[in-house]
GUMI-367892 format. One record per atom (N, C-alpha, C): residue in three letters; x, y, z negated. Coordinates in steps of 0.2 Angstrom, whole numbers, plus 2048, in hexadecimal, padded with zeros to 3 digits. Layout:
# residues N
ALAXYZ
...
//
This chain:
# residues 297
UNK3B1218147
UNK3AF21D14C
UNK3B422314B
UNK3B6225145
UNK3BB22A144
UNK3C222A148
UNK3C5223147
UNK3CB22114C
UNK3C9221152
UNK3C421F157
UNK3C322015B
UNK3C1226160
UNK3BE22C15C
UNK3BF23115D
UNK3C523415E
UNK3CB23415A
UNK3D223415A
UNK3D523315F
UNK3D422E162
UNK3D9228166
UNK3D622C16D
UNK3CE22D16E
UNK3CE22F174
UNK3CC239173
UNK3CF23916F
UNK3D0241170
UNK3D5243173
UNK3DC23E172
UNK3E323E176
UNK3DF240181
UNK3DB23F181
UNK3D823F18A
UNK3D624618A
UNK3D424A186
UNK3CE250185
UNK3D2255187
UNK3D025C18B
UNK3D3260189
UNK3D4264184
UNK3D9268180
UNK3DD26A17C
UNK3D726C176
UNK3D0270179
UNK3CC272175
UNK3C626D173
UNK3C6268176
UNK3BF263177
UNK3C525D172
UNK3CB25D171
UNK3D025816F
UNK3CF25B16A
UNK3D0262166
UNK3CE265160
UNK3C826315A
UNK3C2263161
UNK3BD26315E
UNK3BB25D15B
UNK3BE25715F
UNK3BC25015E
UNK3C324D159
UNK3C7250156
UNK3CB251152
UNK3C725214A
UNK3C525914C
UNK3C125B146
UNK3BB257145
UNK3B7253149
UNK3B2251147
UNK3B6247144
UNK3BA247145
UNK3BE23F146
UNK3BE23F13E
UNK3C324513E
UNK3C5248136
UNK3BF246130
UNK3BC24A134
UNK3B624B12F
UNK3B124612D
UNK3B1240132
UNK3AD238131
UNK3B323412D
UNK3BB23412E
UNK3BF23312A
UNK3BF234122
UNK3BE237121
UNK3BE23D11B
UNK3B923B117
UNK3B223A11B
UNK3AC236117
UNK3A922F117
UNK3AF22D11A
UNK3AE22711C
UNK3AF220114
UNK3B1224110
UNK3B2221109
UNK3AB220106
UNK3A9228107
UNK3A2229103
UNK39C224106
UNK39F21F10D
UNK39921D110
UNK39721610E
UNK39C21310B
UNK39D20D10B
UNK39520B103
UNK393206106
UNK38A206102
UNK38A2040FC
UNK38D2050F8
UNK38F2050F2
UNK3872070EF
UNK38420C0F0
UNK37E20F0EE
UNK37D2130F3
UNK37520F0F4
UNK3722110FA
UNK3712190F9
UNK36D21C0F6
UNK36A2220F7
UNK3722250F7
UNK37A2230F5
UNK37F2270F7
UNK37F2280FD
UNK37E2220FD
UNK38221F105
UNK37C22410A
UNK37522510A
UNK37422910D
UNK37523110B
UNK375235108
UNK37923A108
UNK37D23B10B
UNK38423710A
UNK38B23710D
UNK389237115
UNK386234116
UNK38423311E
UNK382238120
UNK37D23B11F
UNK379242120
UNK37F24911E
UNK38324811A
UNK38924E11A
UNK38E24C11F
UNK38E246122
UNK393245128
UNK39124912D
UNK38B24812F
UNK388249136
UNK385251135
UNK38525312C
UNK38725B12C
UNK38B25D12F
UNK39325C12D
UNK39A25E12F
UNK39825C138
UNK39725813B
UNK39825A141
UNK39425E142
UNK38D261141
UNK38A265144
UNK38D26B142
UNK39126B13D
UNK39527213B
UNK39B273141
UNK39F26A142
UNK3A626C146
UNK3A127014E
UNK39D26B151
UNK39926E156
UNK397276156
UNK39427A151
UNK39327F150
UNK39B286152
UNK39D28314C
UNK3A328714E
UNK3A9285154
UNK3A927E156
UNK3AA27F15E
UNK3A8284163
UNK3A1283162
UNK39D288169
UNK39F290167
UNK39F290162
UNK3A0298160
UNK3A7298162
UNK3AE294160
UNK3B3297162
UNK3B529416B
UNK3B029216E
UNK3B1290175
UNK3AC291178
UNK3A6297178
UNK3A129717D
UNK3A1298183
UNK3A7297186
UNK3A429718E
UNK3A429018F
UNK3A628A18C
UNK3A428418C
UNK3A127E184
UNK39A281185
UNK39828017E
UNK39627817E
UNK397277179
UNK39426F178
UNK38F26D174
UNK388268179
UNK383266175
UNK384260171
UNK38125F16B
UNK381257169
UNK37C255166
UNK37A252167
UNK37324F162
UNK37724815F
UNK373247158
UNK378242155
UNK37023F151
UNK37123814F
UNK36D23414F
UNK36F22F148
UNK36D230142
UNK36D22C13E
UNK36922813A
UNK36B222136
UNK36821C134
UNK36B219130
UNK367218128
UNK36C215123
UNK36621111F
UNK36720B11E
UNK36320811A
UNK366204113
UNK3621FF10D
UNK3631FD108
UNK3611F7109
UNK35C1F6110
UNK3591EE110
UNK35C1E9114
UNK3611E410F
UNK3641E0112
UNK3611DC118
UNK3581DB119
UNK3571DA11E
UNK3561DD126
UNK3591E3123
UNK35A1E712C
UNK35E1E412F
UNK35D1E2135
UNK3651E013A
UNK3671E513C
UNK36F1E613D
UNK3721EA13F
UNK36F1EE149
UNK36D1EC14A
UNK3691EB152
UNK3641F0150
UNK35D1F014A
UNK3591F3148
UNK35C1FB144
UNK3601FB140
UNK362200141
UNK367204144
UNK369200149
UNK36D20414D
UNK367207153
UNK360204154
UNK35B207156
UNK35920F156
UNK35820C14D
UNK35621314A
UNK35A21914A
UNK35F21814B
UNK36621E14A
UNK363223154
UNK36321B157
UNK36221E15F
UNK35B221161
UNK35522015A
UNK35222415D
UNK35122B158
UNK354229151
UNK356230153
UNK35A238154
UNK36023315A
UNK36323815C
UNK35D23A161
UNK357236165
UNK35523816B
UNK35023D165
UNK34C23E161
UNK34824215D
UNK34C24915D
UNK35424915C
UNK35624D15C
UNK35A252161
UNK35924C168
UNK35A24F16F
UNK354254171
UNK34E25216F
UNK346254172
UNK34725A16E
UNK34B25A168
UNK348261165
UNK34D267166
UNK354266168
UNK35626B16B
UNK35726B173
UNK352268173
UNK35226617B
UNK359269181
UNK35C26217C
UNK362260181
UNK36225B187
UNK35D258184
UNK35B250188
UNK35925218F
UNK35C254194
UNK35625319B
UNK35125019C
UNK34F249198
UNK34A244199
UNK34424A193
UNK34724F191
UNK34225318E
UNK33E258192
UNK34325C195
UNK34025E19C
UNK33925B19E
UNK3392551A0
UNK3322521A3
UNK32C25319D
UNK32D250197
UNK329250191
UNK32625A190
UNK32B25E192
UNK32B26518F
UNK325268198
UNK32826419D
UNK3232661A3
UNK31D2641A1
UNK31B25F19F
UNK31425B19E
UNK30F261199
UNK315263193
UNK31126918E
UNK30E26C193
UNK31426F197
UNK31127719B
UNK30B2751A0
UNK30D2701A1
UNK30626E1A9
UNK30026E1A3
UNK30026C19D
UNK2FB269199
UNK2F8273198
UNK2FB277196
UNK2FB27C192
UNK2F7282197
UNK2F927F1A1
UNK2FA2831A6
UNK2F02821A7
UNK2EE27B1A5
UNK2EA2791A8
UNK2E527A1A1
UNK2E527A19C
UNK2E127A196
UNK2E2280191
UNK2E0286192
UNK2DF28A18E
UNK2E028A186
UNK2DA282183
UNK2D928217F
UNK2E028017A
UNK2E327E17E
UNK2EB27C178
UNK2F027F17C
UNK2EF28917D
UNK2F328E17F
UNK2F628F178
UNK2FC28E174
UNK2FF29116E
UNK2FE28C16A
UNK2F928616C
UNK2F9281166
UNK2FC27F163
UNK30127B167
UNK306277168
UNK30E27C162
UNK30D282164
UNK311285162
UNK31028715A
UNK30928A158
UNK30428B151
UNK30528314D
UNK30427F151
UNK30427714E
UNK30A27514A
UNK30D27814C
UNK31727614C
UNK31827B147
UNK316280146
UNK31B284140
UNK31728013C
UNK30D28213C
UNK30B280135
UNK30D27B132
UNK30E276139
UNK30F26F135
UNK31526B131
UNK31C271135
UNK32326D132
UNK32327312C
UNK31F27812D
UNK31F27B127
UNK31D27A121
UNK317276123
UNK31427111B
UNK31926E11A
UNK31B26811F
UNK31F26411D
UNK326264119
UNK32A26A11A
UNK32E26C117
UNK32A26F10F
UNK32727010F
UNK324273109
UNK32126C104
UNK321267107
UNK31F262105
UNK32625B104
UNK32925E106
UNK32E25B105
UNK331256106
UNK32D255110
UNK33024F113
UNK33624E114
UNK33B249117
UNK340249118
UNK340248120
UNK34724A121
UNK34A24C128
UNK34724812C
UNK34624212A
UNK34423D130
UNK33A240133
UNK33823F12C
UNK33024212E
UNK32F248131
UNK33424D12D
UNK332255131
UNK335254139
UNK33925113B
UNK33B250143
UNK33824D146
UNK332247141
UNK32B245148
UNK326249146
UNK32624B140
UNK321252140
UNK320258143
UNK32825B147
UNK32825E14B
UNK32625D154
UNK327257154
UNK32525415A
UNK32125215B
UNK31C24E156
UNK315250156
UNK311256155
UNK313259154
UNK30F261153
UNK31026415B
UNK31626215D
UNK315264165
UNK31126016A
UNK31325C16B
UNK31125516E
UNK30B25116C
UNK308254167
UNK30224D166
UNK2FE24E16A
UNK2FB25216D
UNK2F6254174
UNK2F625217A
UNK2FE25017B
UNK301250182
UNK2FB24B186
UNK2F7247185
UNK2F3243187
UNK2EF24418A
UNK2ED24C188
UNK2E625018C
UNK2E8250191
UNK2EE250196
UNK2EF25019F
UNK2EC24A19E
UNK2EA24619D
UNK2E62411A0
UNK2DD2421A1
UNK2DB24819B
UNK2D524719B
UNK2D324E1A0
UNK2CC24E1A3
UNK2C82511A8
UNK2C82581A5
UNK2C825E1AB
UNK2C62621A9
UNK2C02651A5
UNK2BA2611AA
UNK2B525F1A8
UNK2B325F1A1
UNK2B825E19D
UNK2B6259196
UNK2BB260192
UNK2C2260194
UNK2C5267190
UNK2C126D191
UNK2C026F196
UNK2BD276197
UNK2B6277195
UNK2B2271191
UNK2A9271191
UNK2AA27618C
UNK2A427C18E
UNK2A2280188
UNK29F27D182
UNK297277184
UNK295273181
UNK29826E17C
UNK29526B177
UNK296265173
UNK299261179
UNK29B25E178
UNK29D25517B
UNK29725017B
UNK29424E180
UNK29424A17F
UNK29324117E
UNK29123C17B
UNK294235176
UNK29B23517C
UNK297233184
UNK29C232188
UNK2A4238189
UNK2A023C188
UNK2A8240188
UNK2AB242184
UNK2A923F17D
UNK2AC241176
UNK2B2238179
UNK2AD235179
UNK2B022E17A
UNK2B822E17F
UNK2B6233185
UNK2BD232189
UNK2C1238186
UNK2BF23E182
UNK2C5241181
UNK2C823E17B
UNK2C623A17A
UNK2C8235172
UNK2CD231176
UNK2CF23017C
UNK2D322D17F
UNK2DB232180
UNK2DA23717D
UNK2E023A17E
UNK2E623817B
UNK2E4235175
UNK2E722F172
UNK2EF22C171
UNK2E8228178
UNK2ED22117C
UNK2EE224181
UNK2EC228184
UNK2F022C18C
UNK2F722C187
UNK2F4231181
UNK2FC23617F
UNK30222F17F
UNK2FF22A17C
UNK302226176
UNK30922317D
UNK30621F185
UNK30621F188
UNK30C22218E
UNK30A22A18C
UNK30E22C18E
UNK31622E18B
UNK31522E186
UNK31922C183
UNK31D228180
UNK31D223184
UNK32121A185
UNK32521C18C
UNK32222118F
UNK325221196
UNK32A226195
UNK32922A18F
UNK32F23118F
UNK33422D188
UNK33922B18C
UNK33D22A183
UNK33F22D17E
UNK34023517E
UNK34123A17A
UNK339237176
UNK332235178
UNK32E237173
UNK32D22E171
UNK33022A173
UNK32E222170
UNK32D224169
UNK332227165
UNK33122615E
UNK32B22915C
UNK32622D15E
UNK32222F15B
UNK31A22F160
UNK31A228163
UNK319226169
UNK310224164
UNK31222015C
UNK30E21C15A
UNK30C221156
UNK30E227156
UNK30B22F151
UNK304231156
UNK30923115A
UNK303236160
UNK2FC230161
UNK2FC22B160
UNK2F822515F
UNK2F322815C
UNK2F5228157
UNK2F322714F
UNK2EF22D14C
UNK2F0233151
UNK2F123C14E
UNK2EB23C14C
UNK2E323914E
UNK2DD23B14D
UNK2D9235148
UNK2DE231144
UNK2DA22E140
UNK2DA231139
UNK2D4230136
UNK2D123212E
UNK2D022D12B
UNK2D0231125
UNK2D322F11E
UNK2D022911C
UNK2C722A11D
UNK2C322511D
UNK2C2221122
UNK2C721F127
UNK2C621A12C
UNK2C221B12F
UNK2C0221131
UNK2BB223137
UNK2BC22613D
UNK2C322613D
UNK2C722A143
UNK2C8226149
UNK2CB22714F
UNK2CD225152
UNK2D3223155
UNK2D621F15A
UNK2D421A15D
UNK2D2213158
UNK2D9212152
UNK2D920C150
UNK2D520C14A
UNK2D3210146
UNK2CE210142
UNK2D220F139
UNK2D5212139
UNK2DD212134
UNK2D921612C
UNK2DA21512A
UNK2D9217125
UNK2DF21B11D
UNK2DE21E117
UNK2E221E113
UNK2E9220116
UNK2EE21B112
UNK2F321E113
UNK2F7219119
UNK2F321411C
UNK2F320F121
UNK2F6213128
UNK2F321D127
UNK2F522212B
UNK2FB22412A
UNK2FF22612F
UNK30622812D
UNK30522E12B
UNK30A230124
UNK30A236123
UNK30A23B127
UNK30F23C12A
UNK30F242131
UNK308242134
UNK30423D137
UNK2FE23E139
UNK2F7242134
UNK2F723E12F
UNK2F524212A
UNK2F524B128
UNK2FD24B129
UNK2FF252128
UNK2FD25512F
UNK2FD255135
UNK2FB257138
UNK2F325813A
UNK2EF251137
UNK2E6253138
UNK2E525A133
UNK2E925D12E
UNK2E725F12B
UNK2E8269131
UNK2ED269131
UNK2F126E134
UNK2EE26F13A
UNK2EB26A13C
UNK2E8269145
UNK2DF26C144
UNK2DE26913F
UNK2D826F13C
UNK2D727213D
UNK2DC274139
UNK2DC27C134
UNK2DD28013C
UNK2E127D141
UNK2E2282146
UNK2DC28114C
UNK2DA27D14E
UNK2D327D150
UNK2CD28214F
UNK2CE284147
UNK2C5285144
UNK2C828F147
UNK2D0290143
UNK2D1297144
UNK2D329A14C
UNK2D1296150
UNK2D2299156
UNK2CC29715B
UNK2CC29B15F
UNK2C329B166
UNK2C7294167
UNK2BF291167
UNK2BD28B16C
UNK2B9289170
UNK2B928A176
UNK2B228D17D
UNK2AC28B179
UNK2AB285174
UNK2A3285171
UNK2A228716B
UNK2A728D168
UNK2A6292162
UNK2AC294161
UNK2AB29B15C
UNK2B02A015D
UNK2B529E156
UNK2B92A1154
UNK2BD2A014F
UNK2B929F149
UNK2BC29B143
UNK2BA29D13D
UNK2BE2A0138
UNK2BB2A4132
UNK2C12A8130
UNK2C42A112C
UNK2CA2A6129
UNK2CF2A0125
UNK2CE29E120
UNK2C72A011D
UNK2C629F117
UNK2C129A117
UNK2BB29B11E
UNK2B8296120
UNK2BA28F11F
UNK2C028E124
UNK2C5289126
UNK2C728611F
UNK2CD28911C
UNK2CB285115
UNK2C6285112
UNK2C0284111
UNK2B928310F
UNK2B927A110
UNK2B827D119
UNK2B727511D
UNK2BE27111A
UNK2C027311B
UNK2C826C11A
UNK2C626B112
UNK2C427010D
UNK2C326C105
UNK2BD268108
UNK2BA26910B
UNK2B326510C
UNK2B525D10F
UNK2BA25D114
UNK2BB259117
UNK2C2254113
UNK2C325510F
UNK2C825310C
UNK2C624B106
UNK2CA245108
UNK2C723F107
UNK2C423C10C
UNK2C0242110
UNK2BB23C116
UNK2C023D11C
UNK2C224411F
UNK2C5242127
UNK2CD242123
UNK2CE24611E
UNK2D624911D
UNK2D7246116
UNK2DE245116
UNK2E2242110
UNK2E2248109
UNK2DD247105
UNK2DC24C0FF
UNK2E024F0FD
UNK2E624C0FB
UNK2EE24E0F7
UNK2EE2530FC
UNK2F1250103
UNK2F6255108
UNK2F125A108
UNK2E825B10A
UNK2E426210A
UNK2E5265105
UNK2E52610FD
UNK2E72650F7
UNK2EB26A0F8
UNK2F12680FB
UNK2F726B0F9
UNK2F9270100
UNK2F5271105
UNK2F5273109
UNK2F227A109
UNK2EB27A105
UNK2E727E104
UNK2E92810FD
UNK2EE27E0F7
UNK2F02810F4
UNK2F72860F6
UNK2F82830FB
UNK2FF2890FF
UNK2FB28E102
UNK2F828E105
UNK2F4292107
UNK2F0299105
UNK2EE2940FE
UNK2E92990F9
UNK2F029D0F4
UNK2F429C0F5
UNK2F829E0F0
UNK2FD2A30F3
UNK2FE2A10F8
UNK3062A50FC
UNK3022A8101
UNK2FD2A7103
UNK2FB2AD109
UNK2F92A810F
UNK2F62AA115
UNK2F72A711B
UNK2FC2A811D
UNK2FF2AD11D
UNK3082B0121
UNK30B2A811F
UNK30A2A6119
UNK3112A3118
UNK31429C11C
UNK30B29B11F
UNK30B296123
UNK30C29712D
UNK30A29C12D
UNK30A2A0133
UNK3122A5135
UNK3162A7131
UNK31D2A8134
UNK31C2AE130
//
């Protein structure tokens, strides 16, 4: 890859020939430390690669802003001689697309970021959600000490797990009333609209089976697929909790907020039956300890 950034740098203009130098440079340079000698090296070294070019990038735009350059870059490194080259060359592609969606450089995000606003334009109830969901939740996550790969579907579900409700009736979002069986049953469908729609937008394929999954409990009482434990993807877990927590503290047509003190009451209460005990533990003990602020910005 190094060499051939080289070779075809000789075509580029003087300043674009610079950059694709320094970034050639810089996959040459580490290109020792990558060879799989030891796995957990060999990822490291990978991830300070794709450091240095987010560094060559950075300080390109700043010494050439009136023709800045985006890049989204994509990485994948495994230890299981059973991966084919074909499946990890997959996972690299999607997550360069995870990390198009999130600086929304991708165009094909445009369409996914219009569906938010129609979604936002038409339903009151998830005005700010989308955006409250996102700090709490990669804020845990970081606090918990996921890795890069989990906090960037974390981030993207904490946006986009609702996306589904353009499917479901006003009728049903706007009801001041309880639900009722029947219309608890089709807003339980926002799901698989979401899950759906996001097989049709490629920026969200990879967290296609998140947005699925977002409403099942601990005790396998959730819906659609009826998942239980840790059968639940972390991220959706870390999210049931966070999607609470932000539910109970903000108006919802058929009751007002609850305070925050309430809210952690219910989540210790519900913790083992709808919510993963460890993640509420440690959520409520962030909470009880640093402040609401520390969650909130």
């Amino acid at each position: 890859l190094g060499s051939s950034l080289v070779k075809y740098g000789d075509f580029l203009p003087d300043a674009l020939e610079d950059l694709f130098r320094s970034l050639a440079v810089c996959i040459l340079q580490n290109h020792p430390k990558l060879i799989p000698t030891d796995s957990s090296y060999l990822i490291g070294g990978a991830e300070k690669v794709f450091e240095r070019i987010r560094e060559e990038i950075a300080a390109f735009n700043q010494a050439t802003p009136k023709i800045p350059l985006s890049i989204s870059v994509g990485m994948a490194t495994t230890d299981d001689p059973e991966m084919s080259t074909r499946d990890l060359f997959k996972e690299a592609d999607n997550n360069m697309y995870r990390q198009k969606l999130l600086s929304n450089s991708s165009a094909r995000s445009a369409i996914v970021q219009a569906l938010m606003t129609a979604l936002e334009a038409r339903d009151f109830i998830t005005e700010g959600h989308a955006d409250r969901m996102h700090h709490l939740a990669v804020r845990l996550g970081q606090n918990l000490g996921l890795s890069d790969r989990s906090l960037a579907d974390l981030h993207l579900l904490a946006r986009f797990h609702d996306i589904g409700k353009v499917g479901i009736p006003d009728r049903i979002l706007f009801k001041a009333g309880p639900l009722t069986p029947d219309e608890r049953a089709e807003m339980q469908r926002h799901c698989e609209i979401g899950h759906r729609i996001a097989f049709t937008a490629p920026d969200l394929v990879p967290i296609a089976g998140l947005i699925l999954k977002h409403h099942e409990w601990w005790n396998g009482k959730g819906y659609p697929l009826g998942l239980n434990g840790h059968d639940i993807p972390l991220e959706c877990r870390l999210l049931a909790i966070v999607d609470a927590y932000d539910a109970m503290t903000n108006d919802r047509p058929y009751r007002k907020a609850m305070a925050h003190d309430e809210a952690l009451t219910e989540l210790h209460r519900c913790a083992g039956i709808q919510f993963d005990p460890d993640l509420t533990a440690a959520f409520i003990k962030q909470v009880t300890e640093n402040g609401r602020s520390n969650l909130d910005g």
